[in-house]
N, C-alpha and C positions, 0 to 999 in steps of 0.2 A: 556513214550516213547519219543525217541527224532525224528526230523526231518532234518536233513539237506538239502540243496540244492548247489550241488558240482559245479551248472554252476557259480552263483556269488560268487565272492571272498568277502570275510569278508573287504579287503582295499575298496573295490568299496563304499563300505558303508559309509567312512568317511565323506562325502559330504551332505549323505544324513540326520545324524543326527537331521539337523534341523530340516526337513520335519516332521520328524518322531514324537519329541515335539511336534509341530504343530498340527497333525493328530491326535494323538493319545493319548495327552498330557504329563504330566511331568513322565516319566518310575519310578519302583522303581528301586532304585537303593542301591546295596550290597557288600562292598569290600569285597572280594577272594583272600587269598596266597595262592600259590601253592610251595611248594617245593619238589623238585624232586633230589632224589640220590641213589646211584648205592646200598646200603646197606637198606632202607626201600622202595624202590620205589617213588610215587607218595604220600604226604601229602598235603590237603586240612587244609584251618584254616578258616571259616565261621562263625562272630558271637565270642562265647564263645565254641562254636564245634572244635574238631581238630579230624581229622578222616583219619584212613590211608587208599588207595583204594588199594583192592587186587583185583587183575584178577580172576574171575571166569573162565576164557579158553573156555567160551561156548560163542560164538561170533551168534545172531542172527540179523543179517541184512537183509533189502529186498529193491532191487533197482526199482525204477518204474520210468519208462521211459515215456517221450513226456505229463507230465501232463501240464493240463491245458493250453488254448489258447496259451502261450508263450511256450508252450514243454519244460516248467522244469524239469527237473530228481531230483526224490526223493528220498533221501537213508533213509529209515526208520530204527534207531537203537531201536532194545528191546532187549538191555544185560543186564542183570543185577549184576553189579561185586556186591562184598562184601567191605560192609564199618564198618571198624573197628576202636572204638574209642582209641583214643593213649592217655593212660597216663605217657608212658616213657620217657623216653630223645629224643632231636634230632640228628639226625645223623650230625655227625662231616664236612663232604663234602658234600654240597648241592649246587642245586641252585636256589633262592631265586626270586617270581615273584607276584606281586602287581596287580591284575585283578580287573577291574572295570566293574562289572556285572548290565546291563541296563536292567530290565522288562519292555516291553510292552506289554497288554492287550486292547483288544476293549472294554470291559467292567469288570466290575469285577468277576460276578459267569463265566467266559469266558472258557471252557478247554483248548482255547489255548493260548500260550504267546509265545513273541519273545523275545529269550535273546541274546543279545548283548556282550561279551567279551573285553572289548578293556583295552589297558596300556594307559597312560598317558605320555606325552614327552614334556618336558620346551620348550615356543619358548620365546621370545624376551620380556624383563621387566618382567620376573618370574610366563607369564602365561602359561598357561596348555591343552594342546588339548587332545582327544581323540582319537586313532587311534585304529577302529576295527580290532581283529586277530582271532576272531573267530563268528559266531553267528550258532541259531539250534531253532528251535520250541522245544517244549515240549508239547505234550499235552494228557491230562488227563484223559485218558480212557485205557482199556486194548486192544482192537480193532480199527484200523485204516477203517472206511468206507469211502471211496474214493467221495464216491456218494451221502455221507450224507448233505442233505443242507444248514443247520446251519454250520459242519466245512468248506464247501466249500466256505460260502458266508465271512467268516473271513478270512482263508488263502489267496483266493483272494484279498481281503482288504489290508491285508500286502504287496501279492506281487505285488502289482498294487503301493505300496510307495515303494518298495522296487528298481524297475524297475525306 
């Protein structure tokens, strides 16, 4: 299941990148294309994976409101679309996006991680920054306990560098 948190924007995060090395040390990290067109939809290419995502139309979300000392708002996503692998051709008109997917973990057996989205954009002598557009927890259980101590004392963690 995924987690978002709708109060901080994904740009606010660019800053924070360093910290987060820092904290939490060196993320895994995994380039992500995305392409997207009017005739297959959304295509992922992961790896040696290329996977198309189709909408399951069963949208479950759950918002929770005022958590945690700083009153985060949580939007818990449990949708689960349908990922289908493509061995076809690709569609003639796309458009074409290079994601640079950052794991963070507090430790390794951990359920939960922070992933990071961002593109890259040349600034001056050919170097390279990362600009976050998107981030989401994920984490690894079928049940979200809110009151469980273990995830509590790690999503704190996070949001305590996140802030």
């Amino acid at each position: 299941m995924r987690i978002y948190i709708p109060n901080i924007l994904p740009n606010s995060l660019k800053h924070k990148l360093e910290k987060l090395y820092t904290v939490f040390g060196n993320p895994n990290i995994q380039i992500k294309y995305e392409i997207i067109s009017k005739e297959f939809g959304v295509i992922i290419i992961e790896g040696e994976n290329i996977t198309n995502i189709e909408s399951s139309f069963k949208t479950n979300y759950e918002l929770i409101k005022n958590y945690s000392y700083k009153n985060y708002d949580l939007l818990v996503d449990k949708t689960n679309n349908n990922k289908i692998n493509l061995i076809s051709q690709f569609p003639v008109n796309y458009i074409y996006t290079k994601i640079i997917k950052l794991e963070f973990k507090t430790h390794k057996k951990s359920k939960l991680t922070l992933i990071i989205d961002c593109l890259e954009e040349p600034i001056t002598n050919f170097e390279l920054i990362r600009i976050p557009v998107d981030f989401y927890f994920i984490y690894d259980n079928d049940t979200l306990d809110l009151k469980d101590m273990f995830f509590q004392e790690e999503f704190n963690r996070f949001l305590s560098n996140l802030n």
